[in-house]
C-alpha positions as CSV (number, residue, x, y, z in Angstrom):
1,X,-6.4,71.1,213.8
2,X,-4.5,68.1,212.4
3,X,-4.3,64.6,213.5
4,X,-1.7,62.7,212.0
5,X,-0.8,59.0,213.3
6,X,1.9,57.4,211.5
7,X,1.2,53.3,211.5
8,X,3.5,50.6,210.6
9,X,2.5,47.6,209.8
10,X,4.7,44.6,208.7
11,X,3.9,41.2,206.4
12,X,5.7,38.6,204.4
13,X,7.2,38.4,201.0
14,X,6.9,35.7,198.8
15,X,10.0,34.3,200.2
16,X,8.7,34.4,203.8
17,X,10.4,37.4,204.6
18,X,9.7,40.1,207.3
19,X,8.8,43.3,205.4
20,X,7.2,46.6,205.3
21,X,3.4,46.3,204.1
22,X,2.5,49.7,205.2
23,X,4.4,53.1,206.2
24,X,2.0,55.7,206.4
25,X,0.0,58.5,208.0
26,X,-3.8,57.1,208.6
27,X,-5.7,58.6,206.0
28,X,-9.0,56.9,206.8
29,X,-9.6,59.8,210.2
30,X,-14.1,60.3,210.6
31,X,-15.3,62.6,212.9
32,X,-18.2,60.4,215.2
33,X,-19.7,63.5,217.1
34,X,-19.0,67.2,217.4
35,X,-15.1,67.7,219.3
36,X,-14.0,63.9,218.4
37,X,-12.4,61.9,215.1
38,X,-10.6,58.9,215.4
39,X,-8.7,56.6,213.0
40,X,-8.6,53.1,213.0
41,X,-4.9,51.8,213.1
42,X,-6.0,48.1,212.3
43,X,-8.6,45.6,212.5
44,X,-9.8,41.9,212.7
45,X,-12.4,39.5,211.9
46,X,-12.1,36.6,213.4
47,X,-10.3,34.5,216.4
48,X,-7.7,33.4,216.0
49,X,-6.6,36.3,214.1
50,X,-4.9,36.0,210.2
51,X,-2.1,37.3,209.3
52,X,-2.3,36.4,206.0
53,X,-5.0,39.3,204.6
54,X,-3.9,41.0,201.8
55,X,-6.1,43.8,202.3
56,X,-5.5,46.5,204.0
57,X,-7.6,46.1,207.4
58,X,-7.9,49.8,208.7
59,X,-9.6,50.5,205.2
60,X,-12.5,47.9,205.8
61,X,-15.4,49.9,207.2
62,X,-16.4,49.2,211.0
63,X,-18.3,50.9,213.7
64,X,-17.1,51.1,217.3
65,X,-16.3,47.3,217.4
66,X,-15.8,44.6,215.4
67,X,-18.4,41.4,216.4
68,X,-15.9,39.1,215.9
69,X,-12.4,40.7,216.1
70,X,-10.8,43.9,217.6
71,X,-10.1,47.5,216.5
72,X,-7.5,49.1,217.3
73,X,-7.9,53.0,216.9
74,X,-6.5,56.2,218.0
75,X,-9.1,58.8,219.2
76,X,-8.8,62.6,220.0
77,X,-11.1,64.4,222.1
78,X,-11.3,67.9,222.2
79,X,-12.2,70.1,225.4
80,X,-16.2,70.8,225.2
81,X,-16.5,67.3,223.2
82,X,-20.0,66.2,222.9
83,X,-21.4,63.7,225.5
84,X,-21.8,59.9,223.9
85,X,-23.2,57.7,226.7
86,X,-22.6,54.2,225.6
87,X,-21.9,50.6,226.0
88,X,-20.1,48.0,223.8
89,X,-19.8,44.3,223.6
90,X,-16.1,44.6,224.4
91,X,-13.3,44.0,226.6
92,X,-11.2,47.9,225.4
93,X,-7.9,48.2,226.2
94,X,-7.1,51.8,226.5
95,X,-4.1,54.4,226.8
96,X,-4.0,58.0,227.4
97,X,-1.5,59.2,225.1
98,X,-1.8,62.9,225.9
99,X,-3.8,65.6,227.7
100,X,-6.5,64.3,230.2
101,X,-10.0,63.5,230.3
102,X,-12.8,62.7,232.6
103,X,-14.5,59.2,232.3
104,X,-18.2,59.1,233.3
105,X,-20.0,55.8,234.9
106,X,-23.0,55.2,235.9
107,X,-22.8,57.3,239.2
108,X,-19.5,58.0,239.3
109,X,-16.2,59.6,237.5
110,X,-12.8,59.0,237.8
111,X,-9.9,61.6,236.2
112,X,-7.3,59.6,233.9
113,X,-4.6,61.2,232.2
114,X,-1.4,60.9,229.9
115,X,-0.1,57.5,230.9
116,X,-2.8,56.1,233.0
117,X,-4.5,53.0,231.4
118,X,-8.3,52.0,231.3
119,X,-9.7,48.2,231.0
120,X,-13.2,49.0,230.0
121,X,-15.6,46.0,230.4
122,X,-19.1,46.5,228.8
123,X,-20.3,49.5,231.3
124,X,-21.8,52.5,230.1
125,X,-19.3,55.3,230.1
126,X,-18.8,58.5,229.3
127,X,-15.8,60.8,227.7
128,X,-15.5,64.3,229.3
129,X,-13.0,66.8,228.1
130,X,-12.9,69.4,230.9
131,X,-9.8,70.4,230.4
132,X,-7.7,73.2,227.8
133,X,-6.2,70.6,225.5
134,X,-7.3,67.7,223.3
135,X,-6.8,64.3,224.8
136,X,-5.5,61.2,222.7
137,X,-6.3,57.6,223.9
138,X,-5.1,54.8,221.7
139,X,-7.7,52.0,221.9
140,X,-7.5,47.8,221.2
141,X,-11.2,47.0,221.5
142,X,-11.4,43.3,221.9
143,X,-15.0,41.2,220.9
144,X,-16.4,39.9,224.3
145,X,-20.0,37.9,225.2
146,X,-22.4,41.0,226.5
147,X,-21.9,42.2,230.1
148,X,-24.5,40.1,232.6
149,X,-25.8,41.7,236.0
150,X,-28.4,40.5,238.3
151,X,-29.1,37.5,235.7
152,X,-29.9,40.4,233.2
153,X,-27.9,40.7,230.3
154,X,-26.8,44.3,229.5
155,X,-27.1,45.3,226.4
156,X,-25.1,47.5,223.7
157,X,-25.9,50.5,223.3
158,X,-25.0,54.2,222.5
């Protein structure tokens, strides 16, 4: 089973023109639980974002978001995948790119798939892969203050 996701990611030469920085296919893929592996695409630090780094921002290390920034990652879920209950500090911007998958609330589920798009917003959720195929969700996960209820603030977790 591959997963190959070609990114290209443009810059400035010295002359202030648009170039190439990087052509390539991710290299950096981690598996985070049995039936799932994810690459991240590109990443930031800080607000307002700066698009002068040198570096190349998919190879700094992160875990599922970045405190002061946003990730932006492809993930593949296989059918069977193992359950991860969790919530983040995030506003996550999600796309199905292929196949379909089952996202799980609190006390409720809802079915997306290839096409459909998901604004995630600090709940505990769920990824269920019911189905016969992988599914592939591209993900910008955006830094946000923790989710509040009932005066309560919710916490991250998972």
């Amino acid at each position: 089973m591959t997963f190959n996701v070609r990114r290209v990611v443009t810059g400035h030469d010295a002359d202030g023109k648009a170039i190439v920085v990087h052509d390539d296919i991710s290299d950096n893929v981690v598996t985070g639980r049995p039936g799932q592996k994810g690459t991240v695409i590109w990443q930031t630090s800080q607000f307002p974002s700066d698009n002068n780094l040198a570096s190349d921002a998919a190879k700094i290390p992160v875990k599922t978001v970045n405190p002061n920034g946003t990730v932006f990652r492809f993930v593949e879920f296989q059918p069977g995948v193992a359950r991860r209950e969790h919530r983040t500090d995030s506003v996550d911007y999600a796309v199905v790119l292929s196949g379909e998958i089952v996202m799980e609330l609190d006390d409720s589920e809802v079915q997306v798939r290839a096409g459909d798009c998901i604004v995630q917003r600090g709940t505990i959720h769920n990824w269920v892969n019911k189905g016969p195929e992988p599914c592939v969700i591209a993900f910008v996960l955006v830094a946000a203050e923790p989710a509040v209820a009932g005066g309560e603030e919710l916490a991250a977790r998972g």
